[in-house]
Backbone bond lengths (Angstrom), bond angles and torsions (degrees), N, CA, C in turn:
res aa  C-N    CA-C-N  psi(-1)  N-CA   C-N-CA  omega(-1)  CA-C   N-CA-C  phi
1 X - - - 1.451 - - 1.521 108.23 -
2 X 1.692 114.90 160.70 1.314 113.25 -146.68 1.760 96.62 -145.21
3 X 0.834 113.27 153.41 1.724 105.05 148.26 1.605 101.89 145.76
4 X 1.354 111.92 -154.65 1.334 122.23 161.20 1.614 114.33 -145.19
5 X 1.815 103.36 170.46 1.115 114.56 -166.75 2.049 114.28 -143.74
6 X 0.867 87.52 166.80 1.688 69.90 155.91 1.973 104.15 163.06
7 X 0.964 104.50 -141.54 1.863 109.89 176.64 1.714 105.98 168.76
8 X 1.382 89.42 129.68 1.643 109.11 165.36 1.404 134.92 -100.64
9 X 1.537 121.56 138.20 1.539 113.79 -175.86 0.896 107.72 -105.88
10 X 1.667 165.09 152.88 1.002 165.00 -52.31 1.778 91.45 171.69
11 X 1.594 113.17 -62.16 1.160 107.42 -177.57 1.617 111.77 -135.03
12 X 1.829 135.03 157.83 1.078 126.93 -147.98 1.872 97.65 -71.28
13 X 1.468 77.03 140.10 1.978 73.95 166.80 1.531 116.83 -128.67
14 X 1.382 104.68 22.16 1.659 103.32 -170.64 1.800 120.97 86.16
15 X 1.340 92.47 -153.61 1.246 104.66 -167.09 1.897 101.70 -51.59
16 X 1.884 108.80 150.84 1.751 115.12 159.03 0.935 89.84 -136.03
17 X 1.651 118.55 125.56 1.302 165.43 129.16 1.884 105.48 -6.01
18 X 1.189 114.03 105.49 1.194 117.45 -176.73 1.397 111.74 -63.98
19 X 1.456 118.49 -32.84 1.094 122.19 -176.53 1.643 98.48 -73.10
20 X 1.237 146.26 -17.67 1.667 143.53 -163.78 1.796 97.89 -92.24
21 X 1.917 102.68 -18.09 1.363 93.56 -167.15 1.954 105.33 -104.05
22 X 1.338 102.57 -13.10 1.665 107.94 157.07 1.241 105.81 -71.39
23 X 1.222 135.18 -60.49 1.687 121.95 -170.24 1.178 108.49 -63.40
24 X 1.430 125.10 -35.64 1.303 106.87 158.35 1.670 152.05 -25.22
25 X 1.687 89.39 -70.97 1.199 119.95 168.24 1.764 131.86 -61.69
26 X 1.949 93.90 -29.68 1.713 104.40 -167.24 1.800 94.49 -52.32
27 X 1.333 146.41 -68.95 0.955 122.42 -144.06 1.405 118.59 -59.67
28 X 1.565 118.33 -5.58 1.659 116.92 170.06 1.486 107.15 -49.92
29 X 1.487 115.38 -75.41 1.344 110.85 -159.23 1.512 115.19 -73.07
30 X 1.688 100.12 -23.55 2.188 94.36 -156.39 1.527 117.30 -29.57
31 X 1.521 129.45 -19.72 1.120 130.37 -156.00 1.659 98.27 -80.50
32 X 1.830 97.22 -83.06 1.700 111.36 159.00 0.999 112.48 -61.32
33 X 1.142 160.75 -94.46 1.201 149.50 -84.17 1.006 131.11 80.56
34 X 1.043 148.36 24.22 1.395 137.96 -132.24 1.754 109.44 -123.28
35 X 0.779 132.58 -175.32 1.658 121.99 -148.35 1.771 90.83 -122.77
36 X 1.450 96.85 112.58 1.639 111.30 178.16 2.121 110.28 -88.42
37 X 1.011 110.47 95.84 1.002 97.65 144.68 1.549 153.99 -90.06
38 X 1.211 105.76 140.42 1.712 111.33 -146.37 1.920 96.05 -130.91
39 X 1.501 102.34 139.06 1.559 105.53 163.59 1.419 101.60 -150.18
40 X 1.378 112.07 153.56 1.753 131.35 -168.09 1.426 99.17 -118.08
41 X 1.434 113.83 178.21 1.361 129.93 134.50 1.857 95.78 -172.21
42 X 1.107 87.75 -174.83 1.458 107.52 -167.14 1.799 121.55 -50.37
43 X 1.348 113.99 -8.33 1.317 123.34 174.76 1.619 110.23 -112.27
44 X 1.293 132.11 -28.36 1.326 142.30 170.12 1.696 127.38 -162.01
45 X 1.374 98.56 -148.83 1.693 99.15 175.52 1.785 90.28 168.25
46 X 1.746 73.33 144.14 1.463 99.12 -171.76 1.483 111.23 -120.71
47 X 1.247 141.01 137.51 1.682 151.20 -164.73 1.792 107.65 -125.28
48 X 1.148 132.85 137.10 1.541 128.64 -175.63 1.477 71.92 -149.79
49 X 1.185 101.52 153.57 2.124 131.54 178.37 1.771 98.46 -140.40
50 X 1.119 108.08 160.35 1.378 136.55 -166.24 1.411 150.81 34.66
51 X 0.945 128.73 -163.14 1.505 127.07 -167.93 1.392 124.97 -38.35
52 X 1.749 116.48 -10.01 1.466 102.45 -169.87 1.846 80.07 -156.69
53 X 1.462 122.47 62.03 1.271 126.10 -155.03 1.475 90.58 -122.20
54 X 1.297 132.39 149.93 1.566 134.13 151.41 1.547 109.02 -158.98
55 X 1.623 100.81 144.19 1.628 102.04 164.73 1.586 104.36 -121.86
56 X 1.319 76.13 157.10 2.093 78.69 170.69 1.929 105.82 -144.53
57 X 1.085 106.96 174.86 1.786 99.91 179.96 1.944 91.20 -166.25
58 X 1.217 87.56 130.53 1.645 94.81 164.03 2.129 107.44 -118.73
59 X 1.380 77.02 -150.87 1.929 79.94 -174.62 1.941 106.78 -79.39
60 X 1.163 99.47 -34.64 1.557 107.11 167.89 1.462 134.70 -73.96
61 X 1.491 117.69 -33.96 1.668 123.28 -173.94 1.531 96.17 -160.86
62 X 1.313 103.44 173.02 1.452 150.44 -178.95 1.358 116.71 -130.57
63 X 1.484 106.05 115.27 1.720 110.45 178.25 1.670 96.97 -143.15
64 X 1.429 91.49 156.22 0.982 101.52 178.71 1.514 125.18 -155.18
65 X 1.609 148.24 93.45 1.433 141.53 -121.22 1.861 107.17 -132.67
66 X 0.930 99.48 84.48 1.344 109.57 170.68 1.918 131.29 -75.79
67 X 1.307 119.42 101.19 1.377 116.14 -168.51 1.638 95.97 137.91
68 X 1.359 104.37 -158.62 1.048 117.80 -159.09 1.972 109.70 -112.36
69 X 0.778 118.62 75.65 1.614 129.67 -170.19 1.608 99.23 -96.18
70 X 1.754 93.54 125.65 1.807 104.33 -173.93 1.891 81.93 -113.62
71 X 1.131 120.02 144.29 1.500 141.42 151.28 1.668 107.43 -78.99
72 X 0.806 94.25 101.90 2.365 99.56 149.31 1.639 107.15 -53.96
73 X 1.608 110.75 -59.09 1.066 115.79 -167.18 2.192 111.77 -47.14
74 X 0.874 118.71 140.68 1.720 119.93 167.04 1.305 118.98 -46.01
75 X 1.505 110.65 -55.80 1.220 138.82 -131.82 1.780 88.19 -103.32
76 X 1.062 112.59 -46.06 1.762 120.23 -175.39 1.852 104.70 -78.27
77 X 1.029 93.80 -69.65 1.944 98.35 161.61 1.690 94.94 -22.66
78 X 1.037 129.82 -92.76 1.722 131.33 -146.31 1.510 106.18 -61.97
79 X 1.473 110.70 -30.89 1.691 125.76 -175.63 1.632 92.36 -73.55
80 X 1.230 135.86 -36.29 1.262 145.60 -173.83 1.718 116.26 -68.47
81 X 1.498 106.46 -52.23 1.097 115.09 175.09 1.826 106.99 -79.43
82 X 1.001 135.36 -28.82 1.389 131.19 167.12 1.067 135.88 -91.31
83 X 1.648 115.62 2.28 1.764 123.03 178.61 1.184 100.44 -151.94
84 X 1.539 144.67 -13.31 0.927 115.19 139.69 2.136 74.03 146.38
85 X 1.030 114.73 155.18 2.249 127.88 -178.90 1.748 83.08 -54.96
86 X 1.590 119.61 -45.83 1.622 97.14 -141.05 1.185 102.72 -94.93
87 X 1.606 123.58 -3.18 1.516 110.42 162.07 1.681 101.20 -79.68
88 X 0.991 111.53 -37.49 1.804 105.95 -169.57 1.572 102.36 -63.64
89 X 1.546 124.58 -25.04 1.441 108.05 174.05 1.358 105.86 -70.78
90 X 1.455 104.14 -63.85 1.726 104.70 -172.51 1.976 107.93 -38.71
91 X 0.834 127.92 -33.97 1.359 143.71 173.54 1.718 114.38 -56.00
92 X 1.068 103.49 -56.26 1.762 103.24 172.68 1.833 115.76 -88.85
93 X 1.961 87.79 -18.95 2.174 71.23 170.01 1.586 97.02 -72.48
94 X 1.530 109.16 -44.52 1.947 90.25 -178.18 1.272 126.16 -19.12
95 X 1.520 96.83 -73.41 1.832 108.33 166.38 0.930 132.70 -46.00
96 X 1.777 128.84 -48.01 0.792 124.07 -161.46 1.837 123.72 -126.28
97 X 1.137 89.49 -11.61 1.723 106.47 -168.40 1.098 134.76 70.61
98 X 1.564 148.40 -111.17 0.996 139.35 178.97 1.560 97.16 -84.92
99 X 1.276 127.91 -19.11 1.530 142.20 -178.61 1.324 94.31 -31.32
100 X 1.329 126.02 -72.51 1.252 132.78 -160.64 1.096 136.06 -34.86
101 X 1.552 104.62 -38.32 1.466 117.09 167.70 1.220 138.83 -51.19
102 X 1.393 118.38 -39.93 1.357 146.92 151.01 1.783 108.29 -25.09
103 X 1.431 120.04 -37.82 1.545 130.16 -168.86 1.653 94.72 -107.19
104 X 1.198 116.15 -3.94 1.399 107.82 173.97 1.856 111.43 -79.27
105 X 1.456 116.35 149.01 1.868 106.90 148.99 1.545 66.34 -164.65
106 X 1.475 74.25 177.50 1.797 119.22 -162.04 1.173 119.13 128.95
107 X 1.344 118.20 171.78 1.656 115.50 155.14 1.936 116.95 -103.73
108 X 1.408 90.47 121.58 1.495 97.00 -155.98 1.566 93.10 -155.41
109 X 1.372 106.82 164.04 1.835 131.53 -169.00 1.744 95.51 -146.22
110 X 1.521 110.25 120.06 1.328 133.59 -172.62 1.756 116.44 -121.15
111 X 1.382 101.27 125.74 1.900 92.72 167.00 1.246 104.68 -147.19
112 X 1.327 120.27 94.03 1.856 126.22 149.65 1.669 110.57 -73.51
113 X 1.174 77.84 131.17 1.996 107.73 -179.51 1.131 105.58 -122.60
């Protein structure tokens, strides 16, 4: 089993409990196994599992893009293939905002926080 998960708080509350963000996440892999990546900060946290899975988090958001996400953009495409779809999304909402989407296709599952 595959996918992503995560939860948002409305306003900062400090520290999330690594252990709140494994129980979270365990029902991605229990089946495969497969390698969940997960990032927090003080308003939420986001989890993506399998083969074509990435999270990323800066000081502003949390994303995280599970599936298969192609960039139009040049510049997001190469950031995609070398750091992974969910920094290259978080990267063009910077720029661009909901814009971005528009340069997205594939079959893919997305959550900026």
């Amino acid at each position: 089993m595959s996918g992503l998960c995560g939860w948002f708080r409305g306003e900062r509350a400090g520290f999330v409990d690594p252990r709140a963000i494994a129980s979270m996440a365990a029902p991605l892999n229990r089946f495969d196994g497969s390698t969940v990546h997960s990032v927090s900060t003080d308003f939420g946290a986001v989890a993506a599992s399998g083969g074509n899975a990435s999270a990323f988090q800066d000081d502003a958001r949390l994303v995280a893009v599970w599936g298969h996400a192609r960039f139009a953009d040049a510049d997001l495409a190469a950031l995609a293939r070398q750091q992974g779809a969910a920094r290259a999304l978080a990267q063009g909402y910077a720029r661009k905002g909901s814009g971005v989407l528009a340069g997205l296709e594939g079959a893919f599952a997305f959550a900026i926080l």
